[in-house]
N, C-alpha and C positions, 0 to 999 in steps of 0.2 A: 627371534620369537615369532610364529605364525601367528596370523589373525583368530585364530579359533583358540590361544592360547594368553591372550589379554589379558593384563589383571586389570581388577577395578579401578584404580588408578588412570590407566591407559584409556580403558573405554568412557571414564569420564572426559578427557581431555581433547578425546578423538569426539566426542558430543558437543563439547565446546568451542572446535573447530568448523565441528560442521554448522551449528547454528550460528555463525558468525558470516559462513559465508552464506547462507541467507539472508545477512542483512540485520542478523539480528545485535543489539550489544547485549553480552555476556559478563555474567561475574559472579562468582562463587557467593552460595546463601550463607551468610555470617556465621560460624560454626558449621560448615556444609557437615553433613553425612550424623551429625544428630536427627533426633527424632523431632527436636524442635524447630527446628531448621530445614527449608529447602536446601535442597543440592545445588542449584543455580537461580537464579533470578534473571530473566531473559528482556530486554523491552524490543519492542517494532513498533518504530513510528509512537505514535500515544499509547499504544498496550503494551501493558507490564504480564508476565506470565514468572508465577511459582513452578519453578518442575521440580519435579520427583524422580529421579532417576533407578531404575532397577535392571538388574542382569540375570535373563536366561542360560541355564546350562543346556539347557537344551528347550527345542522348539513343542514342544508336548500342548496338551490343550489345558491340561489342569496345571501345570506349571504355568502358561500365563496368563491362563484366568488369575490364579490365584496372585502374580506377580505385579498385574495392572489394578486387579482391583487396590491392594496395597498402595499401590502408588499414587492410586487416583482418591484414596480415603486420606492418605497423607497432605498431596497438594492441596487439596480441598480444605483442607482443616488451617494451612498456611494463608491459603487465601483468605480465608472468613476471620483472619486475623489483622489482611491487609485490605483497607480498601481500595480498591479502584485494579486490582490482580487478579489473574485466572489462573484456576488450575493446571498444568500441564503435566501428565504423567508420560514416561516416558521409557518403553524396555528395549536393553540393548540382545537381539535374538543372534544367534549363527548367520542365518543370511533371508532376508525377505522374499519368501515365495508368496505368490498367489495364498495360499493355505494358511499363510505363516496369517497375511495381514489377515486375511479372511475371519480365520479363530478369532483375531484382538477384535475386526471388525466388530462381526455381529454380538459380541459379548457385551461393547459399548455401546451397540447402538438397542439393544436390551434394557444394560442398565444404568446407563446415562447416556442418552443421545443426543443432548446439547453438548457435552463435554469435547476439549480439543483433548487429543494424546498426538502419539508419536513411536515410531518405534526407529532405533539405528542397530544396523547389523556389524557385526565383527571386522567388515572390508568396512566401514567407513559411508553405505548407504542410508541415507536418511528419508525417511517417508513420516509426513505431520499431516494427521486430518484436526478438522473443524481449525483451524487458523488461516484465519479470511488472506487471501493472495497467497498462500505458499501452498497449496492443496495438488500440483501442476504432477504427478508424480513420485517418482526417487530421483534426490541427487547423488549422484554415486563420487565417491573419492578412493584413488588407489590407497592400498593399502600400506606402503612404506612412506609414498610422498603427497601430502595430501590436497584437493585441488578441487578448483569446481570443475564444473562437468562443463565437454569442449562449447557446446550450443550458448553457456553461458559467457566462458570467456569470449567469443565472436560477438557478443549482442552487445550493444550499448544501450538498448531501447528494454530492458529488464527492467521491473517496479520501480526501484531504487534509481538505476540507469536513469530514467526519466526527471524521476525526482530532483536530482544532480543537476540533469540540464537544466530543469525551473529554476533551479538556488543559483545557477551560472548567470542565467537569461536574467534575474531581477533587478539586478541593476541598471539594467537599459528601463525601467518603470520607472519615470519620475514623476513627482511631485504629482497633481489628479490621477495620474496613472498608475499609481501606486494599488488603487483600487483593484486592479484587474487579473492581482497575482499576491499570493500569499507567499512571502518565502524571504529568509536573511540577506538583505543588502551592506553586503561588507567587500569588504577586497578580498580575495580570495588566489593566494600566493602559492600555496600549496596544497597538494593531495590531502594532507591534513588537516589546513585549514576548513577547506572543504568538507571533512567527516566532522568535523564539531561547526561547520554552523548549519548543518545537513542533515546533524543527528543522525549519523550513520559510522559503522565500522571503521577504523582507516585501513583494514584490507578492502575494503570493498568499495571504497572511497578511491584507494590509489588502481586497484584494479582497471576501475573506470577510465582514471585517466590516459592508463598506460593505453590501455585499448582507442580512447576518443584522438592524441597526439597520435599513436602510429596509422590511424584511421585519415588524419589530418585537419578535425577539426577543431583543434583546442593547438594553442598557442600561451608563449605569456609573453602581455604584453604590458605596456608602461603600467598599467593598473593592477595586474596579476593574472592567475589566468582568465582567457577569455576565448568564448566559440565564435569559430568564424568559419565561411563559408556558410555561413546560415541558414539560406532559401535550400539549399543542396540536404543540410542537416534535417530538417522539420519537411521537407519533401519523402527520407525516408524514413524519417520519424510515422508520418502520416503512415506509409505503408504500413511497415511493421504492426500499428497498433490495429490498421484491418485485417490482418493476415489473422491477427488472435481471437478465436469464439470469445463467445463471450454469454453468460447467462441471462434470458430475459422473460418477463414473465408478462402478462396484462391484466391491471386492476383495475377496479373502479370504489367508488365513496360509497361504504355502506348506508350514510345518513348525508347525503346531498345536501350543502344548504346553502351553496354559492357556485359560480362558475368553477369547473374542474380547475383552472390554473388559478384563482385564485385561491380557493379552499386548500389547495395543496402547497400553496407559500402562507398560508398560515398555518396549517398543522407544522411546516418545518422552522415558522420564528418562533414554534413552543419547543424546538429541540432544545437542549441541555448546551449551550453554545456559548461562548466569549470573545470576543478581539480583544489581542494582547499587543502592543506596541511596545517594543524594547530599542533603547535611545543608543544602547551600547551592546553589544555582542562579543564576549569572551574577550574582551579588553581590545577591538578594533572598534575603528568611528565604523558606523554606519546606520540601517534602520531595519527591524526586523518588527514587519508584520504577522501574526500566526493567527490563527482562528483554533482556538483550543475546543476539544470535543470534552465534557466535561460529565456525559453520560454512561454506564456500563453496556447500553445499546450500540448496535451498528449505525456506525457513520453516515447523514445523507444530503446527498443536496441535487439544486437542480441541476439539467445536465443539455445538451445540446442546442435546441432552438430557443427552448424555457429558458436556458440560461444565457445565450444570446440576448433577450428581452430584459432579464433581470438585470445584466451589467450597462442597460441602458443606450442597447444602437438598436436600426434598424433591425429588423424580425421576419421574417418569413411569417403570413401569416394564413392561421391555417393549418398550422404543422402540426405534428403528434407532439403531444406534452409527454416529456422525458423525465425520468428519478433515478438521480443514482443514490444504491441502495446498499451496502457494503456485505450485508448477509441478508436475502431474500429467505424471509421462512414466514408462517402466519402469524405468528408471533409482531414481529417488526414490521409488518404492512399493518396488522390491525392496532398497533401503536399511533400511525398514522393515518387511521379513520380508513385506510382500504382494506379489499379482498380481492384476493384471484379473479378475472373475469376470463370471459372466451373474448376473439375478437372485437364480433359484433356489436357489445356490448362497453367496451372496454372505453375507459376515459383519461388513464395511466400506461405509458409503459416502462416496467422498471425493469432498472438493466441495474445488475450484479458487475461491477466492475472487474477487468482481469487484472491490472495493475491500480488495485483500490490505495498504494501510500501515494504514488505519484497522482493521483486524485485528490484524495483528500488534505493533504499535508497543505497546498496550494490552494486549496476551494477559499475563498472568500466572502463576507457578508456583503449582501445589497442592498438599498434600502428601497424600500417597493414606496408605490404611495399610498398606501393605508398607513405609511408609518410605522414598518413593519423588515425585521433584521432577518436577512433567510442566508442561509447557504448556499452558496452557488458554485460551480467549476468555474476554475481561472480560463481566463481570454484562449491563454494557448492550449488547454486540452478542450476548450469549446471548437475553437478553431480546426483542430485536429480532428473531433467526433464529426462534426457537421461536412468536411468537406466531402464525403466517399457518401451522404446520406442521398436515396431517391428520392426526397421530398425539397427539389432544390434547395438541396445541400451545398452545391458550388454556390450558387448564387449567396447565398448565408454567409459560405466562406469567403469570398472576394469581399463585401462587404467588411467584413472582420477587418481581414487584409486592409485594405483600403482606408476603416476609420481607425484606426487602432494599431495592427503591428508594423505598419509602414513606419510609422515615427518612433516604435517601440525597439522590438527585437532587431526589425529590418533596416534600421534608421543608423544605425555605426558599424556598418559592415567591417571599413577599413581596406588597406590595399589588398588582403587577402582574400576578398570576395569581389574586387571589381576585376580582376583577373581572368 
């Protein structure tokens, strides 16, 4: 059967496939394909998404207006029945051209332009706007055998990718150190074990691996697996994550009423925010720190020199105060008492993260000394952000290095790194 000849059936399944290998976990809405029911139920990381799935005969302008709107009044109606779920409508067309997204585009951004959609074509390409981190794009999958796309399989350093190594790396955190990284400390034996205490797919979990062993940094060793060759890894760990743009804006405090760095760790200890501490994980010993986001807002914390300061070493001082901000709109800057600024003017710079789950999933509480719980990026994507910055950013980073992941990440190499 050709791709242009899919029954419903297929092109659900081929949707199912492909948001999986995004990262995403999938599973049919209870009753799928009633009216009262979502088709799928999707989550990433802390967000839960209702989609709505519908199929194009053809690519016409009133056939998917009329198709998306459908979809989008349906998910919509599942969500405002769930809390803390977004809508995702989603239409499967013949094949995504320019024209194709173009028509869904400005139709959405007309009549709902906060909403996330999505559209997958008959070959298996997938293209999802307004869903913070997967926006990079189509990922295309052939048509008989289905697969990510090659840039992905070669990368280790993808959202998720990252995420993996943090949930790898946590164990070398102990006891005060624990502070400096959010993320399940369990033994971790298998590809699987892996995607349940990762919260992620185990295609995408084991993908990982397969790629990280033929790469040569993953081994198992008496404790289960573990990265090694370490300095080599986070060397081109660090590349990788400057090779990626990345969006940034400059604000300042519409109603000033404290120093910029301070004002801006109190507007973020009023985020919607929790530390969770779990004694047990999926029935292994271990300790699983999490910082739950507990608001329908984009995720934020601080981020490079700021958060340097916040986890309490040495600081560059002087530096530009840094926010990572998960979706940049006026909306979620005027949440937290700023606006847009020019340069000149500017007392913020927020940066929109390009891999926001391996950001956030890891971010951690600090405690300032006003007595005050903020959000911060863990050690090692501080460490990673700061080393490439012109605002002696080495110097920041050796620091790091020096009081922190020398005895951390860097501290149990093993014989496979002194080689």
């Amino acid at each position: 059967m050709t791709s242009a000849h899919r029954s419903e059936a297929e092109l659900s399944d081929l949707l199912r496939r492909a948001l999986e290998g995004r990262g995403f976990l999938v599973r049919p809405g209870e009753g799928a394909g009633r009216h009262d029911q979502p088709d799928f139920e999707a989550t990433l990381g802390e967000r839960r998404y209702l989609i709505e799935f519908k199929a194009a005969g053809r690519n016409r302008s009133e056939i998917l207006h009329g198709l998306v709107a459908a979809a989008l009044m349906q998910a919509r109606r599942h969500a405002a029945n769930t809390p803390g779920a977004k809508a995702l409508p989603i239409v499967a067309v013949s094949g995504i051209t320019d024209r194709t997204e173009r028509l869904v585009r400005d139709w959405m951004e007309r009549e709902a332009p906060d909403a996330a959609w999505g559209l997958i074509s008959r070959d298996g390409e997938l293209l999802l706007r307004g869903v913070p981190g997967l926006e990079a794009g189509v990922v295309r999958r052939g048509p008989t055998r289905p697969r990510l796309p090659r840039q992905h399989e070669l990368d280790p350093f993808t959202d998720l990718g990252q995420w993996l190594a943090k949930v790898l790396l946590a164990r070398r955190f102990r006891g005060a150190d624990r502070r400096f990284l959010s993320a399940p400390q369990v033994p971790i034996r298998r590809a699987r074990h892996l995607a349940q205490a990762a919260n992620v797919s185990e295609p995408t979990s084991a993908r990982w691996v397969k790629l990280m062993r033929e790469r040569g940094f993953l081994e198992d060793g008496r404790d289960g697996l573990s990265l090694v060759r370490t300095r080599e890894f986070l060397e081109q760990w660090r590349r990788a994550n400057g090779a990626v743009p990345r969006r940034e804006v400059v604000a300042r405090f519409v109603l000033p009423s404290a120093a910029p760095d301070q004002q801006l760790r109190a507007a973020l200890a009023r985020a919607p925010i929790s530390r969770q501490v779990v004694s047990e994980l999926r029935s292994s010993s271990g300790v699983s720190t999490t910082v739950e986001w507990n608001g329908d807002g984009p995720r934020a914390c601080l981020a490079l020199f700021e958060a340097a300061s916040a986890l309490g070493g040495k600081h560059v001082i002087g530096a530009p105060i840094h926010l990572y901000l998960e979706s940049i709109t006026d909306a979620s800057l005027q949440a937290l008492g700023l606006a847009r600024s020019n340069e000149q003017d500017g007392q913020v710079r927020v940066i929109e993260p390009a891999r926001p789950e391996s950001v956030f999933r890891a971010m951690v509480l600090a405690q300032t000394r006003q007595e005050l719980l903020v959000p911060v990026c863990d050690i090692i994507q501080t460490w990673l952000d700061v080393a490439d910055h012109p605002a002696r950013g080495k110097e920041q980073a050796d620091e790091i290095e020096r009081s922190v992941l020398s005895r951390t990440i860097f501290a149990e190499q093993g014989h496979a790194d002194d080689a």
